[in-house]
N, C-alpha and C positions, 0 to 999 in steps of 0.2 A: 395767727399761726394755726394750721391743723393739728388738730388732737392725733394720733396714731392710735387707737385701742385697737391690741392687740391679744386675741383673734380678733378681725376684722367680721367674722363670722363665725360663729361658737358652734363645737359640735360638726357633725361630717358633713362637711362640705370640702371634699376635696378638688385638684387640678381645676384653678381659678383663673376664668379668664375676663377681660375687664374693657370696656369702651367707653371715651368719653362723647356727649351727643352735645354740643351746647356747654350749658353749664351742670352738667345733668351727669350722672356717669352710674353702667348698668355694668352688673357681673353675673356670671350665669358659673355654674358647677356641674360637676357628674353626679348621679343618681343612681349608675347601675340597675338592681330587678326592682328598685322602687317607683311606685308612681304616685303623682302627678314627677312627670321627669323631667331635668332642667329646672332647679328654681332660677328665677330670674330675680337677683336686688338691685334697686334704685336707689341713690343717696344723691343729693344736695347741696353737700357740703365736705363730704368724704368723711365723715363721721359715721354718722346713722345711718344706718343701710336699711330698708325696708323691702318686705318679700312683695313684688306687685306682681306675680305670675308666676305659669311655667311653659315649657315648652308643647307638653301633650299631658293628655292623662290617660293616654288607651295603649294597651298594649300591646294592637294592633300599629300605633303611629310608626312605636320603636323596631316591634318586633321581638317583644322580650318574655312573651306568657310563658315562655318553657328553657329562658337562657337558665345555664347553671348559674351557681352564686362564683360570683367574682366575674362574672359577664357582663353585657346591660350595654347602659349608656355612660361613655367613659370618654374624659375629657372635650368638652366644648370649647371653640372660640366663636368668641362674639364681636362681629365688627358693623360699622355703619357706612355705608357706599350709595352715594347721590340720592340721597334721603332715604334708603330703604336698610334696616337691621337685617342682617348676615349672621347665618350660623351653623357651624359647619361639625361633624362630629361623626366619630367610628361606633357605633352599635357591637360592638362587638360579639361574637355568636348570636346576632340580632339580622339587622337587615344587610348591617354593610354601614360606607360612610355613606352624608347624609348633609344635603341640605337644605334647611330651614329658614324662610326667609319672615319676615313682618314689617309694617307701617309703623307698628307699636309695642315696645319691648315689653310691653302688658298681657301684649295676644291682640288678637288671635294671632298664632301663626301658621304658615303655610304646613302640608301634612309631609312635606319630608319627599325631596326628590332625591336619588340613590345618584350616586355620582359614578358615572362609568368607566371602567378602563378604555383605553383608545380603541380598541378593534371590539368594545361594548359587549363583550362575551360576560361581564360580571361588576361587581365594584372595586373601586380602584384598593386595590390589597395594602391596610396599614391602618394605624390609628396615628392620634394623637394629631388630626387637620387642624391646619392655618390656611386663613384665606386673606390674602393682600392684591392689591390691584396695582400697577404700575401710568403714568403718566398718559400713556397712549391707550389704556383701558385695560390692558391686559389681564387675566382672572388668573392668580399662579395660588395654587394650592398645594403647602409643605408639608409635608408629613413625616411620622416614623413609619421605617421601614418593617414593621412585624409582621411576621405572615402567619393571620390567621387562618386563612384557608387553601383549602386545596397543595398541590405539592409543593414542599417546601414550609410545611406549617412549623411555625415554632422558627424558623430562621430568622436574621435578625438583619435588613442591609442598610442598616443606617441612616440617616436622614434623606430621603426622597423631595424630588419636586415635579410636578407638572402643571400648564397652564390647562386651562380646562374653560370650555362653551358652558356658561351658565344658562342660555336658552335651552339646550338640550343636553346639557349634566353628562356631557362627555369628557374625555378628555382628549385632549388634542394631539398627543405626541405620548412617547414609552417618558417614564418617569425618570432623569436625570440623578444620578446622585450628588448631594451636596457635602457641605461640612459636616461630620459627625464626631465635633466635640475632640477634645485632645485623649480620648481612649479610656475616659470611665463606660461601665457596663451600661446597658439600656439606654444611648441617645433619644432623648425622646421630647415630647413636650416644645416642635419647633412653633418659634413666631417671626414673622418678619416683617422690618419697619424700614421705612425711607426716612430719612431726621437731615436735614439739610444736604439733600443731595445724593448721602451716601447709605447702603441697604445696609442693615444690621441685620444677624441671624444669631437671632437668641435660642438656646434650647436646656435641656435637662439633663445630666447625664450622672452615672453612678449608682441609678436605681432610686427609688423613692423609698427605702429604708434609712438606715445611719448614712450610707453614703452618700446621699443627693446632695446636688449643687444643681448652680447654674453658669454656664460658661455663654459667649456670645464670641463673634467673627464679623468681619464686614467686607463691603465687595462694593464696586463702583455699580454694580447690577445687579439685581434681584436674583438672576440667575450662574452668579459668583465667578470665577473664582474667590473664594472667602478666605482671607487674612485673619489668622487666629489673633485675637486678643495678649498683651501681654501678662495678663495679671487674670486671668482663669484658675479657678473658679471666681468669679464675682462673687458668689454669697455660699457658704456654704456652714451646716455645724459639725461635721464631720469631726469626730477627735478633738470634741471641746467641752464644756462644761455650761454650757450654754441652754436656757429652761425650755428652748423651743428648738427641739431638733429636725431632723429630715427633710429640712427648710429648701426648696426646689418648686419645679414647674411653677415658673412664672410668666408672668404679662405685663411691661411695661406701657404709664397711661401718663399724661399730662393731668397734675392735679388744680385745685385750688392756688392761682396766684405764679401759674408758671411752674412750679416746681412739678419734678417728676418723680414718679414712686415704681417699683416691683410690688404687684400684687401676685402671693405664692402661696404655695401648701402647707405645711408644718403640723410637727404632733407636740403635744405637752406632757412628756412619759414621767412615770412616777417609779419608786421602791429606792433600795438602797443603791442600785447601779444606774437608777432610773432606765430601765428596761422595758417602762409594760406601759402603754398610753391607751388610755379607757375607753378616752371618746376617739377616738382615730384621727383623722387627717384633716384639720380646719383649714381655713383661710386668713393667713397673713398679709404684714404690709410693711415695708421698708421704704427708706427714701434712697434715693437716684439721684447721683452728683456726674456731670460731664467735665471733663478736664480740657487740660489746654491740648492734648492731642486727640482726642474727637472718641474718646473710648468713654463710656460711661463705670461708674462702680457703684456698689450697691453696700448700704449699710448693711453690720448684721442684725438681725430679726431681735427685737426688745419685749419682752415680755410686758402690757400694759393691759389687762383685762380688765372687761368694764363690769358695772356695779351688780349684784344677785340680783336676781329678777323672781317675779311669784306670776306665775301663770294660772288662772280658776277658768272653766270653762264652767258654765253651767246649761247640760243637756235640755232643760227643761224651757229655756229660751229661746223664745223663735231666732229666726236666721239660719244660715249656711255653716257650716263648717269652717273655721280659717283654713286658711294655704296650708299651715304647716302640718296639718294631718297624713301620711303615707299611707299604701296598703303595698300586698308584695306580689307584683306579677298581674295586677290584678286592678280594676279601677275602686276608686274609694265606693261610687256610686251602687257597687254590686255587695262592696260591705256593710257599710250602714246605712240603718233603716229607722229615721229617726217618726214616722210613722204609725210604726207599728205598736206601740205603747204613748200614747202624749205625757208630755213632761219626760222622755226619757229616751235612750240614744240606743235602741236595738240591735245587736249582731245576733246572725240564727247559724250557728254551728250545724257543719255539714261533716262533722267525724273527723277532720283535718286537725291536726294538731300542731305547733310551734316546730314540729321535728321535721314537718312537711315544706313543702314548695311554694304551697299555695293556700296558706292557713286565714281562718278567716280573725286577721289583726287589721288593728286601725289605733298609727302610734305616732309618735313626733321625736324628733330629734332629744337625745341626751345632748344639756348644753353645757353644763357646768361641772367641774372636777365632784364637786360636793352638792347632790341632789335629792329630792323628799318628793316621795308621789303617793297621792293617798287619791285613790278613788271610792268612788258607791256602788254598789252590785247589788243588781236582785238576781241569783241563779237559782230564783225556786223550780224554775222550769226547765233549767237545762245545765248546763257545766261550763265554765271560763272564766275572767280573771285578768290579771295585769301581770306585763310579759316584760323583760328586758330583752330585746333580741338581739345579737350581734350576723349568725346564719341560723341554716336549721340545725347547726352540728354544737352551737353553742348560746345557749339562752338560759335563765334564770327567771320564774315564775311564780306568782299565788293565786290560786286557781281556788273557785267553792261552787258546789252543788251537791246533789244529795245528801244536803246534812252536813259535809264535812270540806273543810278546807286543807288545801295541800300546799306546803309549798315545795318547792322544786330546784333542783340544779342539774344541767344538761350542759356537761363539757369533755368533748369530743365522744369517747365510746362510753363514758361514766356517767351513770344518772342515781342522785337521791334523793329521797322525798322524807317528808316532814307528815302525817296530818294531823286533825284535830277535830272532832266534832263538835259541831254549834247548831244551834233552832233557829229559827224564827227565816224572815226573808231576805231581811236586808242587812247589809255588813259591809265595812269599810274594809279595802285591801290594802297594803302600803308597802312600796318597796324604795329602802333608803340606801342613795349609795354616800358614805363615808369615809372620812381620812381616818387613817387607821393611827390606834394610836401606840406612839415609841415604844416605850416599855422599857426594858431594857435589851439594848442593842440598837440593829437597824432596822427601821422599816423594809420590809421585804416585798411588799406587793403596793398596787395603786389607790389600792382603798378597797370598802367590805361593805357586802350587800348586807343589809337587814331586811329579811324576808318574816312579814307581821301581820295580823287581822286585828281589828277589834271587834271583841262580842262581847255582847253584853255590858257595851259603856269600857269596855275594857279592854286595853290594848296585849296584845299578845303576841310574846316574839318564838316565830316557827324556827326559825335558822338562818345562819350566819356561811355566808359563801367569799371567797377571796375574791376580789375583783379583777386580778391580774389573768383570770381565766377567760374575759371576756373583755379582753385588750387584741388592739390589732396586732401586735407580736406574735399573742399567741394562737388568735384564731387564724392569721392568715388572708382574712377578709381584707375588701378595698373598701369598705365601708366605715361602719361605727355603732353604735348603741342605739339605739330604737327601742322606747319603751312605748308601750301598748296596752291596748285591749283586744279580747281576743276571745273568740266562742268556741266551744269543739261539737258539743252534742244543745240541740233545743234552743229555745230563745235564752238569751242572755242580755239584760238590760241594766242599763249605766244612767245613774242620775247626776253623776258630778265630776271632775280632774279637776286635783291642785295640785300643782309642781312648783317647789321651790326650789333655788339653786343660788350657789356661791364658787369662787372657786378658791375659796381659803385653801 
């Protein structure tokens, strides 16, 4: 029997979409102004999931070098059609929707053809694309209706559909409107399946905060009339007590052994109302039961995470970088320069700073509730340090050069600093994120930064920051926690990353 650990994927990975190839089953996520964009995981067993790609790393592919934050690349789905991976997605204040094709969900993949409105004056206006094909070939691409651009932006007209020429990425006809859900806010997140005969239109509706769910509809056609479900929401934690809330946008897949699962989004909020989730929007997994009248339900979302992990890089070793390194807006390759000193991992600060758009960081995923990151730093030549970033409007820092180390809190118009002077070249930075502890009363926030250096053999605590200041609640971001390294002024060289994490 499969295991469910739950997150299925730790840390921001939100609006998860899922295909099985074989025995084989690939998931891809949004990434917004982060690049390499599109991770792509591969798992075996529906356990393990391992990162074997992404979709691009340029941000010329997306279109993203100047999107604001909370733009980017925003929900993908990933399907596989007469041997060749499909993958379809809105750019949003980027290029437009977008599709992507490949041989190999490893890469390479194709550089992104824009999908065009039928009289091809622009891209077809929505996010949130699904691509399914029909019996006689037919290419039908669903979407939500948001309008990003041009007149009528910010309007909302619910679930869309059009069949669309995948040789020349047009679309064939004015977009159809479909089911949109029984009248929670923002329908979004459609998918659509053929399952013995008859079409399902699964979507998202309620908004991807406390109220998201998933509701589903069915039609004898792809292109419906669609029959609302009797028992919508299928999955929802709306107004429960439940450890995994905002549970929505999903993807149902045929797993291991026949059985069917929803793979979906979810946060793991913490405090005494549990109000504030740290790491943002993960990727869950539930099982899929069909009944005797042809409607599927969906368990709700069980909290099963898997074991702490320690993560060490050591710069000084030959090889590439892993996958899971980001940069922001920016390709990793323009960041680090692992050249420019041997044995050691170079960023040259160009005056950008964590507060900017385009800063020179190079970070990985916050994975675990309770995490420990200690790096090595030489900033005899210049100034930078290790970042928590969630945007540029809220981040968390320890920074050393000239002498002296700082550390930092930057949340929304509030900034304060810590420093401390120390000699010599080299110094260890650390910043721990921690469960806070009872006391007397309730826990009020997610857990607390410990912002630290050690000098001179000796570990030294700068300051203490609430962590619920750099939760998606309150920054508002579609992302999550990104801790890093990061240069502002001069060369800045890194000899080591250890990350531990738990999520006691």
């Amino acid at each position: 029997m499969t295991t469910l650990f739950n997150p299925v994927l730790n840390g921001f990975h939100p609006d998860p979409s899922v295909v099985r190839v074989g025995d084989e089953w690939f998931l891809a996520t949004s990434s917004f102004e982060y690049l390499p964009g599109i991770p792509i995981h591969r798992s075996r067993d529906f356990e393990t999931w391992e990162l074997i790609g992404h979709v691009g790393a340029l941000p010329e592919t997306f279109g993203i070098a100047d999107v604001p934050t909370a733009g980017g690349v925003w929900a993908p789905t990933i399907r596989h059609h007469d041997g060749v991976f499909h993958l379809v997605i809105t750019i949003a204040m980027g290029r437009g929707m977008l599709h992507f094709t490949a041989a190999d969900a490893a890469g390479p993949w194709s550089d992104g053809d824009l999908i065009l409105s039928v009289d091809g004056s622009g891209s077809v206006n929505g996010i949130d694309p699904d691509i399914a094909w029909d019996a006689a070939g037919n290419a039908y691409v669903t979407y939500s209706g948001l309008i990003l651009d041009g007149p009528g932006i910010g309007t909302h007209l619910g679930i869309l559909q059009v069949k669309v020429d995948l040789e020349n990425h047009i679309a064939l006809e004015e977009p159809r409107s479909l089911w949109s859900g029984t009248g929670g806010q923002f329908p979004e997140a459609p998918h659509l399946y053929e399952v013995d005969g008859t079409w399902y239109l699964m979507i998202a509706e309620g908004g991807t905060e406390r109220g998201h769910g998933i509701s589903i509809a069915r039609s004898a056609s792809p292109e419906g009339p669609f029959e609302t479900a009797p028992q919508n929401p299928l999955v929802s934690a709306r107004s429960t007590i439940r450890p995994v809330q905002n549970t929505g946008h999903g993807d149902l897949v045929v797993g291991p052994d026949g059985e069917w699962f929803c793979i979906m989004l979810g946060v793991r909020p913490r405090s005494m109302t549990r109000a504030f989730s740290a790491l943002g929007r993960e990727t869950f997994v539930s099982p899929v039961h069909w009944q005797a009248d042809g409607w599927p339900t969906i368990d709700p979302v069980l909290l099963n995470p898997r074991p702490g992990t320690r993560v060490e890089v050591d710069f000084s070793a030959d090889g590439d970088l892993d996958g899971e390194w980001l940069a922001i807006r920016r390709p990793i390759a323009e960041i680090a320069d692992p050249a420019a000193r041997p044995g050691w991992l170079t960023l040259h600060g160009d005056g950008s700073t964590l507060d900017d758009s385009h800063p020179v960081f190079l970070g990985r995923r916050q994975e675990h509730l309770t995490n420990r990151v200690t790096v090595t730093v030489d900033a005899s030549a210049g100034v930078g340090g290790i970042g928590v970033r969630y945007d540029e409007r809220f981040h968390v820092e320890v920074e050393a050069g000239a002498g002296v180390v700082t550390a930092r809190a930057v949340l929304g118009g509030l900034r304060q600093e810590w420093t401390l002077p120390y000699s010599g070249d080299v110094l260890d930075l650390h910043i721990d994120s921690l469960k806070p502890e009872a006391g007397i009363g309730f826990v009020s926030t997610s857990d607390v930064f410990h912002l630290a250096a050690t000098i001179d053999g000796e570990r030294v605590e700068l300051g203490e920051v609430d962590g619920r200041f750099l939760s998606s609640e309150t920054t508002e971001s579609f992302t999550g926690r990104v801790i890093g390294l990061y240069a502002v002024t001069g060369d800045v060289s890194f000899q080591s990353w250890i990350a531990e994490g738990n999520d006691e």
